[in-house]
N, C-alpha and C positions, 0 to 999 in steps of 0.2 A: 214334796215332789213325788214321790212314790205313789201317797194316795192319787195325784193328779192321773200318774200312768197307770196307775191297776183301775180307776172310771175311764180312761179313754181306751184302754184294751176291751172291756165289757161291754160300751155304746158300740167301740168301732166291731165286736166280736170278733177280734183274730186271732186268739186263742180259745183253745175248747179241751176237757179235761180227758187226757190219752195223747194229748197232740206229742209229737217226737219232734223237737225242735232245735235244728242246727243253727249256731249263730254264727255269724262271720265277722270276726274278730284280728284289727290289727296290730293292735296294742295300742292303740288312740286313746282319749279320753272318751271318745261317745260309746267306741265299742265297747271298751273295757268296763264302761259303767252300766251299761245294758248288761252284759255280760253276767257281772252284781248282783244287778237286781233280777234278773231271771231266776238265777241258783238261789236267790233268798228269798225268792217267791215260789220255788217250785213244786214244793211241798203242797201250798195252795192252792194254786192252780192247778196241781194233778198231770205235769209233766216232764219231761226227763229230755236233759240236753246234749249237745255238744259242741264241740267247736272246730271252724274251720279256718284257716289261716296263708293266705297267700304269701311268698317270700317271693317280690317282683325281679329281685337281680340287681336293681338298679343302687344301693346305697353301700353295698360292702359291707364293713364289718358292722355295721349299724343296725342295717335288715337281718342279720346273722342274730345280735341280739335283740330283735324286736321276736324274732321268734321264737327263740329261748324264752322271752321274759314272758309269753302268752303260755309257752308249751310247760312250763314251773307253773305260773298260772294254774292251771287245769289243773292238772299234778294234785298240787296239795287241795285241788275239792274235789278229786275221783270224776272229774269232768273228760268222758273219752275225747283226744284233739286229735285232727289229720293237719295236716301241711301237705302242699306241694310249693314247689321251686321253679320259675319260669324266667327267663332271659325276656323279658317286656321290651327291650329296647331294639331286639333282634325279631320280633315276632311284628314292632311297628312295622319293620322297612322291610321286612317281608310282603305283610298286607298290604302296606302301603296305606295306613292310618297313624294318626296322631298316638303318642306316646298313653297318652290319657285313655283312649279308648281302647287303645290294649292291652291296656290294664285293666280295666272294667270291662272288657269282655273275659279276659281271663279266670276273673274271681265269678263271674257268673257260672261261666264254666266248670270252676274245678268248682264250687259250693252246687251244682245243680247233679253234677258226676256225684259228687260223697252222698247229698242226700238222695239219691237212688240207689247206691250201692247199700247204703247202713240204713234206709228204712226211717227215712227225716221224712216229716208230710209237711214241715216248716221251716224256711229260714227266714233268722230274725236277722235287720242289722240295722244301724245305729242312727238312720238320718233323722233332722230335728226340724224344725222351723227356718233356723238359718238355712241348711240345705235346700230349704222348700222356696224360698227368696232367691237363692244365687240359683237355680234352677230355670225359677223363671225367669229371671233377668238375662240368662245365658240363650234361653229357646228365643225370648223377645228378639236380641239382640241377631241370631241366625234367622228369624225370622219363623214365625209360628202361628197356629191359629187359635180357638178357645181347646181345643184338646189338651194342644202345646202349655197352654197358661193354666191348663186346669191340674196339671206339677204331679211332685210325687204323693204315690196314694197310701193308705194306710196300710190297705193289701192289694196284692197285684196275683193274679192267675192262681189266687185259692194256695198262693204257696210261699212268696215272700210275704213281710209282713215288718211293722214297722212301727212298734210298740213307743218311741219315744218323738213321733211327729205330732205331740202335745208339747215338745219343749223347747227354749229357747239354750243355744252352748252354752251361755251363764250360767241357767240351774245345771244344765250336765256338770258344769267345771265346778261349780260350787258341793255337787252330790261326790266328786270323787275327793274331793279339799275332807268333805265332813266326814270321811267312809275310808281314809288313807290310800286311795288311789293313785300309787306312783306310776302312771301311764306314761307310754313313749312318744315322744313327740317326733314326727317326720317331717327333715330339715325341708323337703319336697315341697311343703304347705308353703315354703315363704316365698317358693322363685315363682316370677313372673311370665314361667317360658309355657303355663299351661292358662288356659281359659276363666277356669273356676278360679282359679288364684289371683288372675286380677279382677276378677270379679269382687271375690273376698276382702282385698287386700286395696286396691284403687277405689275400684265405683263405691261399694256398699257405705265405707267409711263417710264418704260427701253424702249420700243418701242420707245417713244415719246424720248428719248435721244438722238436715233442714229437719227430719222428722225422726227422733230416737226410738218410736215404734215403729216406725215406716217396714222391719220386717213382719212383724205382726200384723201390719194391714196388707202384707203381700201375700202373707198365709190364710187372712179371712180370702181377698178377690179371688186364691185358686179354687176357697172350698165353695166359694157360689160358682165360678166358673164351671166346677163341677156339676151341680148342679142341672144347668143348664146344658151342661154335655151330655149329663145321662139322660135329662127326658130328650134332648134331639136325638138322641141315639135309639130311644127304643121306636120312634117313629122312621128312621131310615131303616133299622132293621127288619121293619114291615114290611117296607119295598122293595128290598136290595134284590131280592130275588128276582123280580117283574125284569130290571134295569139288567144285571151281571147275571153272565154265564159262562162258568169253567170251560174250556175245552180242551185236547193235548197240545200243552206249551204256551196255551195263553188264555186270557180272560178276553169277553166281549162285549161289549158296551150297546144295548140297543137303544141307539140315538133317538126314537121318535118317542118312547116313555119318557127317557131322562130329559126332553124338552121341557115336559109338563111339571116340570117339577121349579121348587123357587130358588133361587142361585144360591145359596147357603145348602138346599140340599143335594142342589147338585155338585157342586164342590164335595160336599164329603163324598158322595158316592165314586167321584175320579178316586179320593184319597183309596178308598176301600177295592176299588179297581186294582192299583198300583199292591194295596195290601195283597187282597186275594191269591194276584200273581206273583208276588217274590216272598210275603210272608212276614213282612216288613216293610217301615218307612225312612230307614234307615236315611239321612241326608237326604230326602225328600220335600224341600222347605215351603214353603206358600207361594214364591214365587214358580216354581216347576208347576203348581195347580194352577195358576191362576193363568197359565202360557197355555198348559194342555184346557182348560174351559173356553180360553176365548178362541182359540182353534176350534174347536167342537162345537160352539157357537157361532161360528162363522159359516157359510155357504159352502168354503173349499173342500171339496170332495176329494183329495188325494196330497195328503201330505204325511209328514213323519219328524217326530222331536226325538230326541232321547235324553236320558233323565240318569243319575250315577247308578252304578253295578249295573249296566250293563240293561237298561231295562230301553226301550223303547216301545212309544205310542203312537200309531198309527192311524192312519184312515185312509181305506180303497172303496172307494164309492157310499156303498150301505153298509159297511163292514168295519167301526171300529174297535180296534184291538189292543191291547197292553202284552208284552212280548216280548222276547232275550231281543237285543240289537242284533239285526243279520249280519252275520259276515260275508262282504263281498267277493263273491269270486266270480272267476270267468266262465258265463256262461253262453257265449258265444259257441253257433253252429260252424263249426270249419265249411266254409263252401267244399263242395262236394262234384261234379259230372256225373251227372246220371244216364245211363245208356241205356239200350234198350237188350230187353235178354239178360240183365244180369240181377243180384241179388248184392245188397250192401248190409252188411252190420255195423252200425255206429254204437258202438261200445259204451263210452261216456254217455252218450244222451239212451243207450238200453232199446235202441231202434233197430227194426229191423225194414230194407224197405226193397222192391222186387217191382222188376219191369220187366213187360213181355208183349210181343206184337200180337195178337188177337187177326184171327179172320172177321168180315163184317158175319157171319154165319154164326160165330161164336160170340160174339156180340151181340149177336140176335135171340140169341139161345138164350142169355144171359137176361136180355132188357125180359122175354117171356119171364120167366123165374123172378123177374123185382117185382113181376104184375099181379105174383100171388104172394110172394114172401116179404118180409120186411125187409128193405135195401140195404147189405152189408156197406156202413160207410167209411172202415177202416182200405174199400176197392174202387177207383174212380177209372174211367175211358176217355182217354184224350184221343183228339182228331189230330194224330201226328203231320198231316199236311201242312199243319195251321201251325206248328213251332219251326218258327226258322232261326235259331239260333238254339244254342246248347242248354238242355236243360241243368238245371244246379237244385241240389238242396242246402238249403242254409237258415240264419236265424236273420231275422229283418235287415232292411238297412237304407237309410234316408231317402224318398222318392220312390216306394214299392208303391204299388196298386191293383187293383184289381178289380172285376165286373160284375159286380152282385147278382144273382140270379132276381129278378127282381125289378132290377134298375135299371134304365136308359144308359146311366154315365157309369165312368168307375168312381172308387172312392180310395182313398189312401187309405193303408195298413195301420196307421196310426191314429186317424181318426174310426176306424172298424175296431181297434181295443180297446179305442176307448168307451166308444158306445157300448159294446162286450162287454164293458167295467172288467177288466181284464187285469187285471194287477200288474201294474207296470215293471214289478221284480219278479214277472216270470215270465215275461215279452220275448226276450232274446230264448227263451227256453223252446219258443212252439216252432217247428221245424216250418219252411216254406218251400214248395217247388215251385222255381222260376225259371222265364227265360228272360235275362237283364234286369228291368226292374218290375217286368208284369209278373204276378204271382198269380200261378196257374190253381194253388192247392195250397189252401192253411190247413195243414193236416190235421184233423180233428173238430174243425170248426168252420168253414167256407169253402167253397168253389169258383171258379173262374165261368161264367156261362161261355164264352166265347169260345172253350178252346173243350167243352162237353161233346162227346164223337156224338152222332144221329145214326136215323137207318142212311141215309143216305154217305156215309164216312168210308174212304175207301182203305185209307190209311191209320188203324186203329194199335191205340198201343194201350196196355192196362197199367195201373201201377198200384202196388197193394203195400200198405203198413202195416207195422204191429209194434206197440210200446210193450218191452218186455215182460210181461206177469199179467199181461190182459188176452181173454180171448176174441178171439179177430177170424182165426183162419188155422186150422186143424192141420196146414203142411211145415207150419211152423210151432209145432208142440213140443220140437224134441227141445237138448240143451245148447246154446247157444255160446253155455260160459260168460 
């Protein structure tokens, strides 16, 4: 056996002579045999280890002695060991994940914490063939792709590493039987209340009926699945750039590349999206891709999914996006009366907005200076004879319209943002001055031709905006608060 692992450490090269290598050790049979054989190799191989040991909380006096029995362990081979102590079953229902996963995030954590603090460029730990089986069968089962099935790898980010994924538990149990390996066994393995364990303990056993190598051919299909992930991978990594673009707080997907591409490669490229922006795939499963692909392949221009932790993907016209889910709030304009001669600060929406009756002379004076300057269009002139009822400022609302400069007819506000491609969650944000439901002024973006004063306007009134931190108009510079 040993020879087995010192040729698969040297093909798969994940040891190198200098390496400083922490192991993470529960007192099981696979760690404690790795454990073993590391210290009896280490001479050899020309490197110097340690050990790290989590104590989950969950088993009482048991876990109390499972850490004894490692930290004696060490002990009598001059092996330096850390331990930390975590409450796992309080830190689930905090995160609100399954017991199992926070506990495997835990031990990633405290083993990632010690080797940066003590100067480890390695941790070894103990998974084997069987692991690599109940892996796959676990991702199949939640649903996966060839990434998913291409399982756990020898090394993973140049820094874990996993020197006995050459062997089947037999030889491990068999190497600690030959080597007096009184390893602790955790009653945890036998209950049925986590995933891997009925994996282990229910499906493998019938698998192992019909076929008693059937995990040894689960361990060949990941390493060709491999394979075949890593050349598709170095060909998406060619493009991914063209496709994905970082921006603040989300990634962007330019939809007419990623057209041309073949559905396999476009599928990874969503997965990589989703990566990009959270940094993870964490419970992201094939069916989440294959709902956000047939979306993005379809015609509809303006929709939105969301996908666990909080991620939502989007599409506003030409603009798809991967993104924290918005939280909704109220962004409704309070209707407002606007008179004439006076000055309003809308605080919440950071507006400022100012009316005042103009002579037609000053009007005159005005239209001169747009003949040679560029038309301030934060300043518009209505033909006050022409409003007969109270003007309001406010955020849209069912049945608005108004007169395109342009057009014969009017057109609804609804169908204007949409044409705009106007992002429907920022509709209610754009202020409108109305009289009922004719919209005289989409502040920022349209005009009402009908209600524009001329030379001929007897009755002229101005009204001027300014969105707080923009410049507009030099009598509104000072602070506003």
């Amino acid at each position: 056996m040993e020879k087995k692992v010192i040729q698969y450490i040297e093909e798969q090269g994940i040891l190198e002579a200098g390496d400083h290598v922490l192991i993470g050790v529960s007192g099981g049979a696979d760690s404690l045999a790795l454990l073993y054989f590391l210290d009896k190799y280490a001479n050899q191989f020309e490197i110097t280890l340690g050990v790290a040991h989590l104590h989950h909380g969950l088993r009482g006096a048991a876990a109390d002695a499972d850490e004894e029995f490692v930290k004696e362990f060490c002990r009598a081979r001059n092996i330096p060991f850390f331990s930390r102590q975590r409450n796992i079953r309080q830190i689930s229902r905090i995160e609100k994940i399954s017991v199992e996963e926070a506990g495997r995030k835990e031990r990633y954590d405290f083993f990632s914490v010690i080797a940066e603090a003590h100067g480890y460029n390695r941790i070894a730990m103990g998974h084997h063939i069987n692991d690599q089986a109940e892996t796959m069968l676990m991702r199949l089962i939640r649903g996966t792709g060839v990434k998913g099935v291409s399982g756990i790898k020898s090394s993973r980010d140049n820094l874990y590493i996993r020197p006995f994924l050459c062997l089947e538990k037999k030889e491990i149990l068999a190497y600690c039987k030959i080597h007096e390996l009184a390893f602790r066994t955790d009653a945890t393995n036998f209950q049925r209340d986590y995933t891997r364990n009925k994996i282990r303990l229910d499906i493998m056993p019938m698998v192992l009926e019909i076929n008693p190598r059937a995990e040894v051919h689960f361990n060949e299909f990941t390493k060709i699945a491999y394979e075949y992930e890593a050349f598709f991978e170095k060909y998406v990594d060619l493009i991914e750039d063209r496709i994905l673009a970082s921006e603040i707080n989300r990634v962007v997907i330019n939809r007419d590349v990623w057209l041309g591409e073949e559905p396999v490669v476009q599928k990874e490229i969503l997965r990589r999206a989703i990566f990009k922006f959270k940094g993870s795939l964490k419970e992201i499963e094939y069916n989440h891709i294959t709902a956000f692909y047939s979306l993005l392949k379809s015609d509809k221009t303006i929709w939105e999914i969301h996908f666990p932790h909080d991620i939502q993907v989007s599409r506003r016209y030409d603009r798809v996006m991967v993104s924290k889910k918005e939280t909704q709030t109220d962004v409704i304009i309070t209707p407002k009366p606007i008179l004439e001669n006076k000055t309003y600060l809308f605080a919440k929406e950071h507006l400022i907005v100012e009316t005042k009756r103009v002579t037609p002379a000053e009007f005159k004076d005005k239209r001169c200076f747009f003949s040679k300057e560029v038309e301030n269009h934060c300043e518009k002139y209505f033909d006050y004879d022409k409003i007969k009822g109270i003007l309001v400022l406010r955020s849209r609302q069912s049945g608005d319209y108004f007169y395109p400069p342009g057009l014969l007819g009017k057109k609804s506000i609804k169908k204007y943002f949409i044409d705009k491609k106007i992002d429907r969650n920022r509709r209610n944000e754009i202020p409108l001055l109305v009289v009922d439901n004719e919209v005289l002024w989409i502040l920022g973006y349209a005009i009402n031709q009908r209600f524009l004063a001329n030379d001929d306007t007897k009755k002229i009134i101005r009204v001027t905006y300014l969105m707080l931190g923009e410049k507009c108009d030099s009598r509104y510079s000072g602070n506003f608060g």
